[in-house]
N, C-alpha and C positions, 0 to 999 in steps of 0.2 A: 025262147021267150024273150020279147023285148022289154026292154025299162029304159023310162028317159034317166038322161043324167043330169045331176045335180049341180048345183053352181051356188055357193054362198058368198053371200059380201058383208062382210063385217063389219062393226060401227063405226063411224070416220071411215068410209071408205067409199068408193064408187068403181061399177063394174063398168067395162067397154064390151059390147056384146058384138061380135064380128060374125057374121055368116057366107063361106066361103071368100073369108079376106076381105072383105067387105064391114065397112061400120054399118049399125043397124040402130043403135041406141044407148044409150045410158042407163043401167042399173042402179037402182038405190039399194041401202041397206035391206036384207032380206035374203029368203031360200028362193032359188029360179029351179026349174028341171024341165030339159028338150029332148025332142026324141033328137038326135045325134048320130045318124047315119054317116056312116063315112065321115065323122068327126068335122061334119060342116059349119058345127059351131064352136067358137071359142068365146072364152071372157079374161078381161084383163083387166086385174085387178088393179085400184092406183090410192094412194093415200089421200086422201078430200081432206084433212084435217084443213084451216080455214087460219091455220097460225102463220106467222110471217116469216117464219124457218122452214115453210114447208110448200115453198109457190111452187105454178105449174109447171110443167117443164114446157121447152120450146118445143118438143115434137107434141106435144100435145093441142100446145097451141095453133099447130099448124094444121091439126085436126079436126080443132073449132072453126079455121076458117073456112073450111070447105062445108061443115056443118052449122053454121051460126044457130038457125033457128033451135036445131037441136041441145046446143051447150048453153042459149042463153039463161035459162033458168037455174043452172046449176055454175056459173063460171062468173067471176066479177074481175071484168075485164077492165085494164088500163095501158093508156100509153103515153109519154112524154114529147112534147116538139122539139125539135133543134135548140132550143133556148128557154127549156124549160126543166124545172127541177118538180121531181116526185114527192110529197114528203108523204109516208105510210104509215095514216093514226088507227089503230086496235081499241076499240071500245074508248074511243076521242081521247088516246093517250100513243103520242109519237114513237113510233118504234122503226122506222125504218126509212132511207134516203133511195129514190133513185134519181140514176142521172139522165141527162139530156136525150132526146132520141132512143128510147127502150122502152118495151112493151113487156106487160108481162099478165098473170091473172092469178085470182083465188077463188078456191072453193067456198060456195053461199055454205053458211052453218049458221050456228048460234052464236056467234061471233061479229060484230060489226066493224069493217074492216070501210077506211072511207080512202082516196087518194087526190088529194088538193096537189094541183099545179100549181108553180111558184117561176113566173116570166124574169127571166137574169139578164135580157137583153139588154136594157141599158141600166142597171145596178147591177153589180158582181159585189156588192156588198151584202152579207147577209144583215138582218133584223136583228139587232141588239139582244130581243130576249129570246128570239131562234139562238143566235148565235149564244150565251150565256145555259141554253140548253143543251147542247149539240157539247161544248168544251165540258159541261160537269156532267154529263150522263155514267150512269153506269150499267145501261143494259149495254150486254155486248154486242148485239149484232146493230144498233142504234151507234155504238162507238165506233165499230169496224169498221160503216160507212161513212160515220164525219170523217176519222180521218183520212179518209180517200177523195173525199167529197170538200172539202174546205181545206185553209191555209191559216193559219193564228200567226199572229204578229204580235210580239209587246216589245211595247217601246216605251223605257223605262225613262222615270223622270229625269232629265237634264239633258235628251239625246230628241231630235229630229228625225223621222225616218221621211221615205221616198216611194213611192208605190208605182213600179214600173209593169206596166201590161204591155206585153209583147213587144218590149224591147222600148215601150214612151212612157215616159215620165207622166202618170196623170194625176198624181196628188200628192200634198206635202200632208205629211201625219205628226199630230202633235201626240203627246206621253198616252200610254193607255194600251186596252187590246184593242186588237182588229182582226175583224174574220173577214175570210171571203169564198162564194166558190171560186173553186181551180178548172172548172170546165168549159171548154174549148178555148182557153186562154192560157198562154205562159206569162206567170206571176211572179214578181221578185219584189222584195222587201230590203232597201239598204238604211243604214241609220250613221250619225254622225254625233259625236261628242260636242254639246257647246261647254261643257263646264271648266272650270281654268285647269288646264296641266302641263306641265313639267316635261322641258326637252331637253337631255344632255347630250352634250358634243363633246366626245371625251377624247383624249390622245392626242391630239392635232399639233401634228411636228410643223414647225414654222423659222422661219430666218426672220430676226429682227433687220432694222435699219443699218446697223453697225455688223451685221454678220453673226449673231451669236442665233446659236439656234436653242429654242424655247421648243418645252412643251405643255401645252395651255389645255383646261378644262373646264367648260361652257356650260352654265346654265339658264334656260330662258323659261319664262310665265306666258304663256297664249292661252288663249281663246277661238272656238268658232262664230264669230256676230252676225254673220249673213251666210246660214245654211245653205240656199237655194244657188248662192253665187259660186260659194265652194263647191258644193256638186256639181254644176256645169262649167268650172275654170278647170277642176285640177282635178288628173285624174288620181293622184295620191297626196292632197295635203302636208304632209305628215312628213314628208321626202321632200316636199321641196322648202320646208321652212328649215328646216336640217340644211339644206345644200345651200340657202340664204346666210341662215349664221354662222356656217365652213366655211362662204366665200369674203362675208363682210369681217371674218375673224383676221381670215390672212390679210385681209388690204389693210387693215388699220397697222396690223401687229409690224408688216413688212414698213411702214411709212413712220415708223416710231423707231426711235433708239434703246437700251437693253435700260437706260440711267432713267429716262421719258418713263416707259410704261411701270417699272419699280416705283419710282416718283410719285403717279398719280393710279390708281389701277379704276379710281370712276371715273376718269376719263376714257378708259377702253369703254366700259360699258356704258356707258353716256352714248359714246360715238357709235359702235356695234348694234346699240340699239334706235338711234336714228333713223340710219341704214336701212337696217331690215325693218322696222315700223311702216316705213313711206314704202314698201315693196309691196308687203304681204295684205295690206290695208286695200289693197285694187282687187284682194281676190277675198274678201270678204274676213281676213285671220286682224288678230287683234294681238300684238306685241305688247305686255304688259311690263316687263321687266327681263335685263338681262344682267348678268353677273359670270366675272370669270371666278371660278373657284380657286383653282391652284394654277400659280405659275411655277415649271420645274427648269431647274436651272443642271446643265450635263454636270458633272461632277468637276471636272477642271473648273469650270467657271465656278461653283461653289466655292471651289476650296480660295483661289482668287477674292470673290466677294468678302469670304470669314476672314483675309488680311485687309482685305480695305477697313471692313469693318472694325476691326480690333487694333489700326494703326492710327484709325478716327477717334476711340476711344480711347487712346493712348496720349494723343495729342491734344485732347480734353482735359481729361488727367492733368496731363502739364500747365497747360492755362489756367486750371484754378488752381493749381498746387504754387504757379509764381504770381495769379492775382492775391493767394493768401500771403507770400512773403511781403507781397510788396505791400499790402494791407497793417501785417505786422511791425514793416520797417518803418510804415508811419507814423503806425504808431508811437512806436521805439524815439520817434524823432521829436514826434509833440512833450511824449513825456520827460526826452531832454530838457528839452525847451524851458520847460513850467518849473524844474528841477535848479535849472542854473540861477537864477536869483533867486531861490529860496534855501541857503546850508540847512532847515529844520527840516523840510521834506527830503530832501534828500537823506539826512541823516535817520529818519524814517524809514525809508527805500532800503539803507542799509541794514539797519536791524531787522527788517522783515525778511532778508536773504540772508542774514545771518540767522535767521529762527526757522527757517527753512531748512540751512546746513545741517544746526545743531540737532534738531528733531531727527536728521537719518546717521548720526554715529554715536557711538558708546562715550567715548573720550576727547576731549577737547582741550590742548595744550595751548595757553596764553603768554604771549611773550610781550615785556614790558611790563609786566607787574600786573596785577590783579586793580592795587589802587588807579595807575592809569587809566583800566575802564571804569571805575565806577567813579572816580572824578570826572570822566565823558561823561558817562548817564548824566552825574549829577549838573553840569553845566547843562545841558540837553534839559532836563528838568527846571532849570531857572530861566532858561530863554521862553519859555513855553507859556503863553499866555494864561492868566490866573481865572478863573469864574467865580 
C-alpha cells in the first residue's frame, strides 16, 4: 500500500521543496504530502522569521539568483555600492548598519523592514543626529555595528585635534565629538594642548665661568598659539622646547661667574628666556616665563660660601660696634666740652654717679668728715639760681 509523505512548515518558517536535487519552489506555512518514490523529494526547512538577527544566508542567496522570479515575493533583497552605507530601519526604527559593497536579504512577513542607502563618497563624516544615535544606542546588534562601522573622537575643551585620512591631514577640529565612518579609509585622530603648562628641567650639571660646577633646576610657562604650525614643524614639541631650555641654560650659566649668577638670579631668567622665546616663536610655542628654581652648590663650595658669609657678617659686626664707639666718644667729648665752664653741672654729673654708686652697695665709708660734704651740698645749694 502506498501513502504520500508528509512535509510540514511551521510558523516563521519556509519550505525549499527539491525534486531530484533540483529546486522546484517555495513552500509556505502549512501540511504538503508527495507520493515520494525513491525519495525524489525533499524539503528544506529555513527560518523566514523577518527580524534583523536572523538574515538570509549567502548560500541562500545564491539560490535566489538562479531563481529570481521564484524568491521575489518572499525575499526583500539589498545591496550596498563601493561607497555606500546600509542603514537597516524595522518598523522605521534603526536597528542595523551595513557596510560598503555587501549584499544581503530578508524574509517578507508582518514586519517592515526598509534599507536606505547612505553615499560616503565625499563626506566620511557621519550626520550629527545619526551620529548622536549610533554613540547612545542600546540595542546590541545596532551597537555591535557602530562600533565596527564609525570612529568617535572627543576633543576636549583647550586641545586642537587633526583629522588625518590615509595618511593627509584634511581638517583641523575644534572641542567636541566627531564621528566618522572608518570604511575603506584609514583614519587617525591627533590632538595637541594649547592651554598654559609647565616644563621642568631638572638636574642639569653645568661649569660656571670661574669653574665651579652648579646644579641648576629650571622651570618654564609655554603655551601652544599656532596649532596647525606645531603639527607640521615639529615632530615632538614637547622635546624640543626641553632641549632649547638645556641648551640656553648651559650658554648663559657657562658665560657667568659663580659671584654673577648668585648676584642677580633674574638675570639668568630674563636671559634664558630671551633665548628660547625668539626660538620657539617660529614654530608656533609661546615662552611665557622662565625661572630657575634651585641653585645647588657641591658641598666644598658650600661650606667655603658659609665662611665668606659669616666673615662678612663678622666684619659688619665690627663696623657698627666701632661706629657706636666712636658715636659714644663724641659724645663723651661734647659733654666735656659744655662741663668745663660750668663747676654747677658738673658738680651735677658728680652726684648723679655718685647716686648711681650708692644705690648698688650696702655701706658707704666717708673720709674727711661728714660736715665737709654737707658744707659741699650746702655751697652747691647757694650758687644755684633762686625762682
Amino acid at each position: 500500500m502506498l501513502f504520500k509523505e508528509k512535509f510540514i512548515i511551521p510558523e516563521a518558517h519556509r519550505g525549499l521543496l527539491f525534486k531530484n536535487e533540483q529546486f522546484v519552489e517555495i513552500l509556505t506555512t502549512g501540511v504538503y504530502k508527495f507520493w515520494n518514490f525513491n525519495k525524489q523529494y525533499k524539503v528544506q526547512v529555513v527560518n523566514a522569521t523577518n527580524a534583523i538577527t536572523h538574515p538570509v544566508a549567502e548560500q541562500l542567496l545564491t539560490l535566489a539568483d538562479s531563481y529570481p522570479e521564484r524568491f521575489a515575493e518572499h525575499l526583500q533583497r539589498w545591496e550596498t555600492g563601493e561607497h555606500e552605507v546600509g542603514l537597516v530601519y524595522q518598523d522605521k526604527v534603526l536597528k542595523d548598519l551595513m557596510a560598503p559593497a555587501e549584499r544581503g536579504a530578508y524574509w517578507r512577513g508582518n514586519r517592515e523592514i526598509e534599507v536606505r542607502k547612505l553615499n560616503i563618497a565625499e563626506d566620511m563624516r557621519v550626520p550629527k543626529v545619526l551620529a548622536n544615535q549610533l554613540v547612545t544606542t542600546k540595542e546590541a546588534t545596532l551597537r555591535k555595528a557602530a562600533l565596527a562601522a564609525i570612529l568617535i573622537s572627543t576633543v576636549p575643551e583647550g586641545f586642537i585635534g587633526f583629522l588625518e585620512v590615509d595618511g593627509v591631514q584634511r581638517e583641523v577640529l575644534p572641542a567636541g565629538v566627531h564621528v566618522w565612518w572608518q570604511f575603506n579609509h584609514m583614519i587617525k585622530v591627533s590632538q595637541l594642548d594649547t592651554r598654559l603648562q609647565t616644563m621642568e628641567v631638572n638636574g642639569q650639571e653645568i661649569l660656571t665661568k670661574d669653574r665651579v660646577g652648579l646644579r641648576i633646576n629650571l622651570s618654564a610657562l609655554w603655551q601652544v598659539k599656532e596649532a596647525q604650525l606645531v603639527k607640521s614643524s615639529l615632530v615632538d614639541h614637547k622635546d624640543y622646547l626641553y632641549r632649547e631650555l638645556q641648551l640656553a641654560l648651559r650658554t648663559v650659566v657657562s658665560t657667568q661667574t659663580l659671584d654673577e649668577l648668585l648676584a642677580d638670579k633674574n638675570l639668568l631668567n630674563q636671559t634664558i628666556q630671551g633665548i628660547v622665546a625668539e626660538k620657539v616663536v617660529a614654530y608656533g610655542l609661546e615662552l611665557n616665563t622662565v625661572g630657575a628654581r634651585d641653585i645647588i652648590l657641591p658641598g666644598e663650595m658650600k661650606a667655603i660660601l658659609a665662611q665668606v658669609v659669616e666673615a662678612e657678617k663678622k666684619a659688619e659686626a665690627n663696623l657698627i660696634r666701632r661706629r657706636e664707639e666712636t658715636q659714644e666718644t663724641r659724645s663723651l667729648h661734647n659733654t666735656a666740652k659744655v662741663m668745663e665752664g660750668n663747676p654747677v653741672l658738673l658738680r651735677l654729673k658728680e652726684l648723679e654717679i655718685l647716686e648711681k654708686i650708692t644705690g648698688r652697695v650696702q655701706h658707704l665709708n666717708v673720709y674727711g668728715g661728714l660736715d665737709s660734704v654737707m658744707n659741699d651740698l650746702v655751697k652747691l645749694t647757694e650758687r644755684l639760681p633762686k625762682h
